[in-house]
Biotite code that builds the C-alpha atoms (Angstrom):
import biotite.structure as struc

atoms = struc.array([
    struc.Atom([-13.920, -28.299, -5.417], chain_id="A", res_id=1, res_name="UNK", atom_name="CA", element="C"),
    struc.Atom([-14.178, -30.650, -7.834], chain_id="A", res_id=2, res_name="UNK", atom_name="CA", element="C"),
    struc.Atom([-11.979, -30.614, -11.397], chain_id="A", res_id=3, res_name="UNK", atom_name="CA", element="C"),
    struc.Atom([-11.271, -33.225, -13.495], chain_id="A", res_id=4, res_name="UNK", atom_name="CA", element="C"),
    struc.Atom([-7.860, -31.499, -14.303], chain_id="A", res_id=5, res_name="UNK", atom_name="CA", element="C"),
    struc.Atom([-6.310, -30.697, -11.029], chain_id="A", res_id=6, res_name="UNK", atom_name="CA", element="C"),
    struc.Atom([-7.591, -32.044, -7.208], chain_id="A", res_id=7, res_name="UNK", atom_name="CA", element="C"),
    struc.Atom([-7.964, -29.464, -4.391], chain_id="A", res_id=8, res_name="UNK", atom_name="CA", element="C"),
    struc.Atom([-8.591, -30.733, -0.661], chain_id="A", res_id=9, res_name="UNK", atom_name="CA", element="C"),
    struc.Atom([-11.971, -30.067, 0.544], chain_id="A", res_id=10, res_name="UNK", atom_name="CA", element="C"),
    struc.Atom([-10.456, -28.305, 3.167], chain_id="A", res_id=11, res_name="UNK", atom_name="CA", element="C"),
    struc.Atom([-8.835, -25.554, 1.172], chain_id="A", res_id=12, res_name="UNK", atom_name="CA", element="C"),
    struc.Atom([-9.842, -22.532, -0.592], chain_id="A", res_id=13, res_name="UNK", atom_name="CA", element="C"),
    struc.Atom([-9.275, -21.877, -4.660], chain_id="A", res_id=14, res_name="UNK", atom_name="CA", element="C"),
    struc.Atom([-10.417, -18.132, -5.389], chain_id="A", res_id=15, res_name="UNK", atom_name="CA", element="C"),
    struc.Atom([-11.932, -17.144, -8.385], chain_id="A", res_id=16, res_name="UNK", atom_name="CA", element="C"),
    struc.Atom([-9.574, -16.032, -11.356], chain_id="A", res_id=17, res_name="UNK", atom_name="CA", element="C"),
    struc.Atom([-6.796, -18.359, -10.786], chain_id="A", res_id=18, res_name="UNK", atom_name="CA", element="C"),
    struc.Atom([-4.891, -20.275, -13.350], chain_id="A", res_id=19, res_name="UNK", atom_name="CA", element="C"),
    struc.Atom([-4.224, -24.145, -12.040], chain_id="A", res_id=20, res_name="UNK", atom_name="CA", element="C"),
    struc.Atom([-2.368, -26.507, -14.891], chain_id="A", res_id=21, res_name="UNK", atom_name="CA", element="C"),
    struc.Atom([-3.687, -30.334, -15.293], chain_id="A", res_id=22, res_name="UNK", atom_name="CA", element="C"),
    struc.Atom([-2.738, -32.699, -12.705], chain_id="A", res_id=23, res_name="UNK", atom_name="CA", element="C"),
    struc.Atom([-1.836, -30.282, -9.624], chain_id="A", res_id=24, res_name="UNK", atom_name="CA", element="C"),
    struc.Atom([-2.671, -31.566, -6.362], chain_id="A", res_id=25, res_name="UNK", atom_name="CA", element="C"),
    struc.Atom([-3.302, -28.776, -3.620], chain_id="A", res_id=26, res_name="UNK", atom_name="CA", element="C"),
    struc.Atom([-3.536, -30.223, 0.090], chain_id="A", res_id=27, res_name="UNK", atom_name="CA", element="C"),
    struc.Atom([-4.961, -29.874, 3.245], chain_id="A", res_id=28, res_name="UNK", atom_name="CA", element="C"),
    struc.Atom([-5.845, -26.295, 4.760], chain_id="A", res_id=29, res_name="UNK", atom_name="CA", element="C"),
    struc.Atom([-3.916, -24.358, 1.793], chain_id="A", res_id=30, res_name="UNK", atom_name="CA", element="C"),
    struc.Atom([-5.467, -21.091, -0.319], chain_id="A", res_id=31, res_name="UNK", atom_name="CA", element="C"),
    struc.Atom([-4.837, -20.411, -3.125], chain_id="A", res_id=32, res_name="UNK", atom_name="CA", element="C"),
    struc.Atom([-5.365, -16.296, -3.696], chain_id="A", res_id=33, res_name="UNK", atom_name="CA", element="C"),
    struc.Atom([-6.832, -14.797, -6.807], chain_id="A", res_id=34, res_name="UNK", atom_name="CA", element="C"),
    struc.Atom([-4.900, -13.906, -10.163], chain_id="A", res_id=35, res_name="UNK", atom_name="CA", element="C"),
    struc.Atom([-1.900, -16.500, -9.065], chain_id="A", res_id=36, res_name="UNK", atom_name="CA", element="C"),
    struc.Atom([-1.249, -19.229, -11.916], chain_id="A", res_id=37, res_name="UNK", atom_name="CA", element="C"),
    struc.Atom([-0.034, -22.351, -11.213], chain_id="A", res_id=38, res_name="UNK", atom_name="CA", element="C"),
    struc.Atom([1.889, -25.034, -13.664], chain_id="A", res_id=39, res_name="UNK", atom_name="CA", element="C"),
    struc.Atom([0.873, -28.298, -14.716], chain_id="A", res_id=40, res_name="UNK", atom_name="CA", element="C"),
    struc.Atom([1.952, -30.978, -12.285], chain_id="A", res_id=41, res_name="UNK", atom_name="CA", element="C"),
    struc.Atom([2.683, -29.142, -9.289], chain_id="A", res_id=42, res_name="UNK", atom_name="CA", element="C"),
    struc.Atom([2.204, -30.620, -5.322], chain_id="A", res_id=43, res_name="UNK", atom_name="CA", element="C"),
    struc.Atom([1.359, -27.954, -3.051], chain_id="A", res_id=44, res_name="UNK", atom_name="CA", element="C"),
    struc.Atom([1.442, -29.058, 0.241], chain_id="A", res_id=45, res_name="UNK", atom_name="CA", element="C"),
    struc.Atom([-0.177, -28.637, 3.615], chain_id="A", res_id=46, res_name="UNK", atom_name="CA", element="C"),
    struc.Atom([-0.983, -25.285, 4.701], chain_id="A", res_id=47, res_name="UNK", atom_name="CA", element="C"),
    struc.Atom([0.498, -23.167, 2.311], chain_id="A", res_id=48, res_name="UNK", atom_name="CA", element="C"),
    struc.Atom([-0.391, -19.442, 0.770], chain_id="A", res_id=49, res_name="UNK", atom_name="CA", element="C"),
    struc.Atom([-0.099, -18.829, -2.810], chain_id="A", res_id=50, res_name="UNK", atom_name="CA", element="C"),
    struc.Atom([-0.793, -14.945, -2.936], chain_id="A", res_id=51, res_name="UNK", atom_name="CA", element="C"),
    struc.Atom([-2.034, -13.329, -5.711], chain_id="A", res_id=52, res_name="UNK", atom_name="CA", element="C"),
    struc.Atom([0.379, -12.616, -9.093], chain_id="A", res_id=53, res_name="UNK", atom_name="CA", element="C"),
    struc.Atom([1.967, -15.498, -7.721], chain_id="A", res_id=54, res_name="UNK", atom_name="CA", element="C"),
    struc.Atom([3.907, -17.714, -10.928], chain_id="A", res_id=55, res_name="UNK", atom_name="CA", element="C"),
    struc.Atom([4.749, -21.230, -10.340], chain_id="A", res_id=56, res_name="UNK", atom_name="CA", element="C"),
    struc.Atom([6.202, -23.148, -13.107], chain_id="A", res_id=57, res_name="UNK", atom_name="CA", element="C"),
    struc.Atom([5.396, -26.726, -13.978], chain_id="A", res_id=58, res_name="UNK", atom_name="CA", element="C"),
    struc.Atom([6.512, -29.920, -11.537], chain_id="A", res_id=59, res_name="UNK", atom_name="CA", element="C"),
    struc.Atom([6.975, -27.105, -8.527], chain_id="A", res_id=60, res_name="UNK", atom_name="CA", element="C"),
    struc.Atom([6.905, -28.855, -4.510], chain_id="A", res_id=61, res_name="UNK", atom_name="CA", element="C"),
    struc.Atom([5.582, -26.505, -2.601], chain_id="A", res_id=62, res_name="UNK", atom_name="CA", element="C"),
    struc.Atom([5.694, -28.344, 0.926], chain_id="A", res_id=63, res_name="UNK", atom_name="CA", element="C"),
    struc.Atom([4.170, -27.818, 4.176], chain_id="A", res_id=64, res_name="UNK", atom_name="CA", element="C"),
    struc.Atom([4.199, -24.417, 5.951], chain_id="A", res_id=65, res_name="UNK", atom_name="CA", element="C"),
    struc.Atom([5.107, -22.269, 2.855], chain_id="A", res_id=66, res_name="UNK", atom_name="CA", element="C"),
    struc.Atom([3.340, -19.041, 1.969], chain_id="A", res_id=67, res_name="UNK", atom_name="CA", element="C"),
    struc.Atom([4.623, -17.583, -1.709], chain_id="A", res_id=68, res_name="UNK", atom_name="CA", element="C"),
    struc.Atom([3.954, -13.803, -1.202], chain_id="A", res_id=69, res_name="UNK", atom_name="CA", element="C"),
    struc.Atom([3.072, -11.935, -4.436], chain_id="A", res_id=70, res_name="UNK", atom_name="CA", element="C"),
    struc.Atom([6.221, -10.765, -6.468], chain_id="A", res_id=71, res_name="UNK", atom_name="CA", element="C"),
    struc.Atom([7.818, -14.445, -5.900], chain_id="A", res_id=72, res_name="UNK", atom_name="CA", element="C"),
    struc.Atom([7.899, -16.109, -9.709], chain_id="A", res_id=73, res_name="UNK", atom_name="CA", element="C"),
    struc.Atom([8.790, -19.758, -9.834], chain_id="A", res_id=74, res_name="UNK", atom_name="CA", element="C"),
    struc.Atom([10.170, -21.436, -12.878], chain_id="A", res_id=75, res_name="UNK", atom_name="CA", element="C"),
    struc.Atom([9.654, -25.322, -13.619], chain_id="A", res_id=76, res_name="UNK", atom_name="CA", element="C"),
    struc.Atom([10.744, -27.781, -11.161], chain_id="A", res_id=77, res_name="UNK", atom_name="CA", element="C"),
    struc.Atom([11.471, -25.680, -8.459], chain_id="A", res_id=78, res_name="UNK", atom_name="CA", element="C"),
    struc.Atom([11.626, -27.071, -4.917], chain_id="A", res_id=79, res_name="UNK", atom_name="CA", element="C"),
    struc.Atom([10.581, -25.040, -2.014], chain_id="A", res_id=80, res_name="UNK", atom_name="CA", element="C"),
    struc.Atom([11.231, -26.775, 1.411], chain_id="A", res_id=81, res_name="UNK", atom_name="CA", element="C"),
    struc.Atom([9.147, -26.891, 4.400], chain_id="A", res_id=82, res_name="UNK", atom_name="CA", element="C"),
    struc.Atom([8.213, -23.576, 5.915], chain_id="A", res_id=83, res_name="UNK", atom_name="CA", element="C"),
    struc.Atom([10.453, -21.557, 4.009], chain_id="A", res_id=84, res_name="UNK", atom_name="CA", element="C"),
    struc.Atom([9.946, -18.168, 4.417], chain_id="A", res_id=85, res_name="UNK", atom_name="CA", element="C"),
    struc.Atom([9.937, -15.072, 1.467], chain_id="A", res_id=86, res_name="UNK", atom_name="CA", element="C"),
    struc.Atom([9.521, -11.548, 1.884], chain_id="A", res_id=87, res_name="UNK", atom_name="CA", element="C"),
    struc.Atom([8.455, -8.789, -0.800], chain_id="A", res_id=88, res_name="UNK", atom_name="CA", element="C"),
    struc.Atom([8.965, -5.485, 1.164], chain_id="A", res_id=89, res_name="UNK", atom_name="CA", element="C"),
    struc.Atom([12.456, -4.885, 1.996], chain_id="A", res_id=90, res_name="UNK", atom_name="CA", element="C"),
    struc.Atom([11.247, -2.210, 5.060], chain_id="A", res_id=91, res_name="UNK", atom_name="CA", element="C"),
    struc.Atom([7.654, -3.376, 6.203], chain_id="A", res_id=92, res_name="UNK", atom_name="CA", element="C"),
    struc.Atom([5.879, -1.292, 8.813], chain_id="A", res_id=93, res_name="UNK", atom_name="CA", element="C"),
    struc.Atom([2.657, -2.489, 10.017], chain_id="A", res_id=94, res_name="UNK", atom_name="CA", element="C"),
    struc.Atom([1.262, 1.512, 9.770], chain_id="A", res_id=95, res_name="UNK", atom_name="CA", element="C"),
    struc.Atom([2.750, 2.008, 6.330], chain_id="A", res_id=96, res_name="UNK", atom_name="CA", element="C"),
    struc.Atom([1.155, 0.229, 2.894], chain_id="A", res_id=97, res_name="UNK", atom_name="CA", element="C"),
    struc.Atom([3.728, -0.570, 1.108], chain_id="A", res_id=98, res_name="UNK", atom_name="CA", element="C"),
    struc.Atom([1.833, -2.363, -1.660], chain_id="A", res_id=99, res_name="UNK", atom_name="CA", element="C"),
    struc.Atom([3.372, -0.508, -4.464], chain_id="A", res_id=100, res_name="UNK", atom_name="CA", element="C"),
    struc.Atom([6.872, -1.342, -3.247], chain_id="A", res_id=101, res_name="UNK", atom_name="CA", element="C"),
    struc.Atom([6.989, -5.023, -3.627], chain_id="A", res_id=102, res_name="UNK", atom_name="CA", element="C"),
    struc.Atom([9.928, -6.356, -5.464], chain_id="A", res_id=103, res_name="UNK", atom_name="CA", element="C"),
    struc.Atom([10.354, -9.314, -7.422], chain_id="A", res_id=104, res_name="UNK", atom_name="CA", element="C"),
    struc.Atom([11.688, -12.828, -6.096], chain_id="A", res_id=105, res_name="UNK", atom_name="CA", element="C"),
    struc.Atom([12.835, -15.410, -9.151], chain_id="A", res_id=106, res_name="UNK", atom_name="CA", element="C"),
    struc.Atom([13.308, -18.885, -8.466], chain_id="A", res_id=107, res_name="UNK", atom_name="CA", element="C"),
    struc.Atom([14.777, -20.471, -11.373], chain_id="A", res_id=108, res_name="UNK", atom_name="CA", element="C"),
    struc.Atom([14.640, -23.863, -13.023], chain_id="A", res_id=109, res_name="UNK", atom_name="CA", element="C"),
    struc.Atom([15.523, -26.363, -10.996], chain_id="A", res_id=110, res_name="UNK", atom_name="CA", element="C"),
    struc.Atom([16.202, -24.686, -7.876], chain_id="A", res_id=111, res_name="UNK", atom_name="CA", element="C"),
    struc.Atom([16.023, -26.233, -4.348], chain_id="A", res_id=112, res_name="UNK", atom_name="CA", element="C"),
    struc.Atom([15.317, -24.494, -0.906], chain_id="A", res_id=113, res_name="UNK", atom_name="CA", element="C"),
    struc.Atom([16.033, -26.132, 2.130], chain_id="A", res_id=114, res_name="UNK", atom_name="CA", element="C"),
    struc.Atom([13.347, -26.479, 5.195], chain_id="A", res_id=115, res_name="UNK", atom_name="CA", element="C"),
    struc.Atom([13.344, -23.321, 7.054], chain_id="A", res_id=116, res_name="UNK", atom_name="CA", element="C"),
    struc.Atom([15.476, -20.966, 4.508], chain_id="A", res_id=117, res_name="UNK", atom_name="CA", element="C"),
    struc.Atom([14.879, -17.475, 4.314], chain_id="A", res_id=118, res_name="UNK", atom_name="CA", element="C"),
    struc.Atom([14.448, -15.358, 0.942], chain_id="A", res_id=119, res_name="UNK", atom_name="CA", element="C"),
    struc.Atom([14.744, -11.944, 1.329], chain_id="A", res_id=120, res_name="UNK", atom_name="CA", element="C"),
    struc.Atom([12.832, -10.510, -1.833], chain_id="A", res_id=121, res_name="UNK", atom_name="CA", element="C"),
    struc.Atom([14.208, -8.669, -4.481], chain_id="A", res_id=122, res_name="UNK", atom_name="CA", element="C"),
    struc.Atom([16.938, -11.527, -5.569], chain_id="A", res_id=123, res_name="UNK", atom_name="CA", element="C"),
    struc.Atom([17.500, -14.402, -8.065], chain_id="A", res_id=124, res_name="UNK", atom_name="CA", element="C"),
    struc.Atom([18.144, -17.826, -7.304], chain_id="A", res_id=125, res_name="UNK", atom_name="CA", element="C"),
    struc.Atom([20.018, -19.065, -10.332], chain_id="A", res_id=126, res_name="UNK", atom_name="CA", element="C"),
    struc.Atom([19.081, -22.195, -12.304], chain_id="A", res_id=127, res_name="UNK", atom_name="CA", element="C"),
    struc.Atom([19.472, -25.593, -10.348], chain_id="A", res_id=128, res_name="UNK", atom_name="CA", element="C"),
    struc.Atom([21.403, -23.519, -7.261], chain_id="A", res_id=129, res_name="UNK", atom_name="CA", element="C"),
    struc.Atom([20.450, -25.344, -3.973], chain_id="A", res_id=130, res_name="UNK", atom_name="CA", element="C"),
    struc.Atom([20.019, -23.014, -0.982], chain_id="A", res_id=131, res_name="UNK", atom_name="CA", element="C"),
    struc.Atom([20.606, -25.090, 2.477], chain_id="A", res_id=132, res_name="UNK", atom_name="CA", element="C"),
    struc.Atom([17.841, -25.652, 5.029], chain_id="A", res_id=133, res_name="UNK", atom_name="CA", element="C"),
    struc.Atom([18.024, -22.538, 7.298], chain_id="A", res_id=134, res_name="UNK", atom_name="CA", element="C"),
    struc.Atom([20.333, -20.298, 4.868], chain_id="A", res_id=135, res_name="UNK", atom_name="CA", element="C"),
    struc.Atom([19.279, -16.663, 4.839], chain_id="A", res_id=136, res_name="UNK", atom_name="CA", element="C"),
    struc.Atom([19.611, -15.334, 1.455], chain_id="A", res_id=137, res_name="UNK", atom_name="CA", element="C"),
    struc.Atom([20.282, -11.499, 0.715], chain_id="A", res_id=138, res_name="UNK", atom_name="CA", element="C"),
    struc.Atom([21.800, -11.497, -2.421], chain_id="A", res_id=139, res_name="UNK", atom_name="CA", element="C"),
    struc.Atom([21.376, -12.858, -5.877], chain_id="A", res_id=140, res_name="UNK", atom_name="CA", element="C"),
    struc.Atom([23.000, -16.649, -5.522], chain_id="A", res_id=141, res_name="UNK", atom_name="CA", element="C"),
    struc.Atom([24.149, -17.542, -9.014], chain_id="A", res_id=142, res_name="UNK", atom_name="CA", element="C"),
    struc.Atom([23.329, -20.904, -11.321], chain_id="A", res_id=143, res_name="UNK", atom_name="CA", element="C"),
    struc.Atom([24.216, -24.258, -9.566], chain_id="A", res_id=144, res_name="UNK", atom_name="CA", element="C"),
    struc.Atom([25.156, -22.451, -6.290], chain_id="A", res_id=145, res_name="UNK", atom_name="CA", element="C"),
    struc.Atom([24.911, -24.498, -3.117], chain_id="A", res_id=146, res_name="UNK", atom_name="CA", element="C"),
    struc.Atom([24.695, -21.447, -0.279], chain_id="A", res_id=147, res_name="UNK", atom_name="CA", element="C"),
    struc.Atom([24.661, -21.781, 2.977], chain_id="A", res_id=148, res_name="UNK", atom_name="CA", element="C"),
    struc.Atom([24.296, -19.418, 6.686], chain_id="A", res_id=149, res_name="UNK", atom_name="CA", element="C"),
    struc.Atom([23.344, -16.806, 7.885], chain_id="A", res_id=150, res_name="UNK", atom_name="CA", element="C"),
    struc.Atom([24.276, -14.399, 5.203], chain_id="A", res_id=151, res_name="UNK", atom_name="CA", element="C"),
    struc.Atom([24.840, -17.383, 2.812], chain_id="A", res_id=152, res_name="UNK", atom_name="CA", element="C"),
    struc.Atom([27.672, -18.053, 1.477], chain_id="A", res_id=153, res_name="UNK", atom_name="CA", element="C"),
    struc.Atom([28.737, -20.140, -1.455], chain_id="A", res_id=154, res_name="UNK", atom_name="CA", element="C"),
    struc.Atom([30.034, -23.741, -0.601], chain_id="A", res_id=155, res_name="UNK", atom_name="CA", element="C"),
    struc.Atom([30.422, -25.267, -3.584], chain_id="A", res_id=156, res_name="UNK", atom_name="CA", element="C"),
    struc.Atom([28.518, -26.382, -7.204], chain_id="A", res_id=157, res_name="UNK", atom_name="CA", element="C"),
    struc.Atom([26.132, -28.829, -8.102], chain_id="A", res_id=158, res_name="UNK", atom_name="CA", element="C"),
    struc.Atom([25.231, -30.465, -10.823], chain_id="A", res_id=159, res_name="UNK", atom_name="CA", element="C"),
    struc.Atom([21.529, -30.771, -12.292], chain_id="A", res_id=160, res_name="UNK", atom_name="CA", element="C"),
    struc.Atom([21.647, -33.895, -10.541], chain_id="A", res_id=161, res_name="UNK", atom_name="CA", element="C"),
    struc.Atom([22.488, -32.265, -7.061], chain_id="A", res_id=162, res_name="UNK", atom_name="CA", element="C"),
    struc.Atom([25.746, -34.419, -6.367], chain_id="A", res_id=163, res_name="UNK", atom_name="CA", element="C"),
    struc.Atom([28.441, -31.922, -5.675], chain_id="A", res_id=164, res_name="UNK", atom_name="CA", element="C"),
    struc.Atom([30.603, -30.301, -8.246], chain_id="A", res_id=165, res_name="UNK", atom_name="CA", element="C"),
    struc.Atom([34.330, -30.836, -7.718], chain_id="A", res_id=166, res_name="UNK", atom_name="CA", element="C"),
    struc.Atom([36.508, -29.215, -10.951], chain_id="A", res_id=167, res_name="UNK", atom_name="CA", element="C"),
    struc.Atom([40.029, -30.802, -12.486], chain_id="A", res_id=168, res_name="UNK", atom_name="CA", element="C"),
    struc.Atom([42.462, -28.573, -12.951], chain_id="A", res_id=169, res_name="UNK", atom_name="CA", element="C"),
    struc.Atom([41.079, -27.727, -16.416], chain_id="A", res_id=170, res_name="UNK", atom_name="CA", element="C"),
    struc.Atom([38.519, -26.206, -14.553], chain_id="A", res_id=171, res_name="UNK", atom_name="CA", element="C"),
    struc.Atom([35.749, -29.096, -15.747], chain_id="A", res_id=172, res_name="UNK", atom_name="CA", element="C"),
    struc.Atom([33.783, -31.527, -14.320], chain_id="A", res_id=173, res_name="UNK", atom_name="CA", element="C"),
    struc.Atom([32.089, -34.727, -15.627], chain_id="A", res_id=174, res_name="UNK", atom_name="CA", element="C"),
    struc.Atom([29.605, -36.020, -13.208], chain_id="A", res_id=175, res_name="UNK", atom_name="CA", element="C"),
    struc.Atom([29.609, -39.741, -12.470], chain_id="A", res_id=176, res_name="UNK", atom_name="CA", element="C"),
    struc.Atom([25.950, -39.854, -11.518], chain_id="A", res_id=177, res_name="UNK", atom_name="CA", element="C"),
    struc.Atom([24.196, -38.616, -14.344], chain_id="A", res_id=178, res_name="UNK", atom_name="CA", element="C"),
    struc.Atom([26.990, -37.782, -17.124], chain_id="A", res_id=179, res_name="UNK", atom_name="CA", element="C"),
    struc.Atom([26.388, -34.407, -17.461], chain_id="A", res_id=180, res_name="UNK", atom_name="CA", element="C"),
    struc.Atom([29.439, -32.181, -18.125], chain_id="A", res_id=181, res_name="UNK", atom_name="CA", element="C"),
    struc.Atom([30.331, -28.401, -17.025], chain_id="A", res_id=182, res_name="UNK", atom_name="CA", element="C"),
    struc.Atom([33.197, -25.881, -17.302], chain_id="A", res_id=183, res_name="UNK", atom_name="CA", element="C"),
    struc.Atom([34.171, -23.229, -14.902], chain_id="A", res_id=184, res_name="UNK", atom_name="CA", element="C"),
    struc.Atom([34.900, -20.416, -17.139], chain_id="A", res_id=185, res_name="UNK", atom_name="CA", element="C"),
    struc.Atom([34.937, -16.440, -16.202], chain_id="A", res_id=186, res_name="UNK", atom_name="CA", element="C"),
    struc.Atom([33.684, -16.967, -12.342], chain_id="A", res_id=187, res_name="UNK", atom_name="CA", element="C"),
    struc.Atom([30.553, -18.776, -13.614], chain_id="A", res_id=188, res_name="UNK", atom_name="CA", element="C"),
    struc.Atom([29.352, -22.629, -14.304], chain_id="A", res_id=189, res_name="UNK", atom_name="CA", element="C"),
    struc.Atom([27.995, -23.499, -17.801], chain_id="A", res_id=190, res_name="UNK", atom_name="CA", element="C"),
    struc.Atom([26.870, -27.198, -18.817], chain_id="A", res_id=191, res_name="UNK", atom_name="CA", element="C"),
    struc.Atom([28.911, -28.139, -21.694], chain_id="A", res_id=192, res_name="UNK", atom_name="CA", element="C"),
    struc.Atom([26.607, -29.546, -24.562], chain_id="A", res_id=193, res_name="UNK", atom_name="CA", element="C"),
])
């Protein structure tokens, strides 16, 4: 296909009907599905799904190995490792459609998926949270969250930045690597402005 906006592989599909932003590069052997839009500046890698209704913010990776089943919404700059896996039927049964059941996956800004991670659907991944290669999510993990296991579990904060969050006792932390500043204040992070 050729676009002077975005460059598919000749060896993957586009279907009709889809939304792709300027300067998206879709690999080798991927397909994109009908009705899924795409940000500018996005990589999707080799082999990879995008389903239909599919979202993708701007500047998302999408490596190798990945297929984004509908229901999954990514916001800008998300990273989604190598053959990380989603879901968007909690119960599937090969003899039952369950179409009309599937629930709805947010990835938000910022957010990082390790290689091999597993999402199951209906949960958030908060803003800039970083989810460890081979975690198995099954809850909401909250903003600037690094999880890990199998069910993950919270291991610490990181910043925007991804260096690890480590709080004073005023329950604050400035971050030597990029200078942004955050407060842990009623069980949650917020950047400070």
């Amino acid at each position: 296909m050729k676009n002077k906006d975005y460059f598919v592989h000749e060896s993957s599909y586009v279907d009709d009907e889809c939304e792709i932003g300027k300067g998206t590069k879709i690999w080798h052997f991927s397909h994109i599905m009908s009705h899924c839009k795409i940000g500018e500046g996005c990589n999707i890698g080799q082999n990879v799904v995008i389903s239909p209704k599919v979202e993708l913010g701007r500047n998302v990776k999408v490596q190798n190995n990945v297929s984004v089943y509908e229901g999954v919404i990514c916001e800008d700059d998300v990273f989604l490792g190598p053959s990380c896996v989603f879901t968007n039927v909690i119960n599937p049964r090969s003899f039952i459609s369950r179409k009309d059941e599937y629930r709805t996956t947010r990835i938000k800004k910022g957010a990082s998926i390790g290689a091999n991670a597993t999402i199951v659907c209906g949960h958030n991944i908060g803003k800039y949270a970083f989810i460890g290669a081979g975690t198995v999510v099954t809850k909401d993990v909250p903003n600037y969250a690094c999880v890990v296991g199998n069910p993950s579990k919270l291991l610490y904060y990181v910043c925007e930045c991804g260096e690890p969050m480590r709080f004073d006792d005023n329950d604050q932390f400035d971050c030597l690597k990029c200078g942004k500043r955050y407060i842990f204040k009623n069980g949650k992070v917020e950047k400070k402005l």
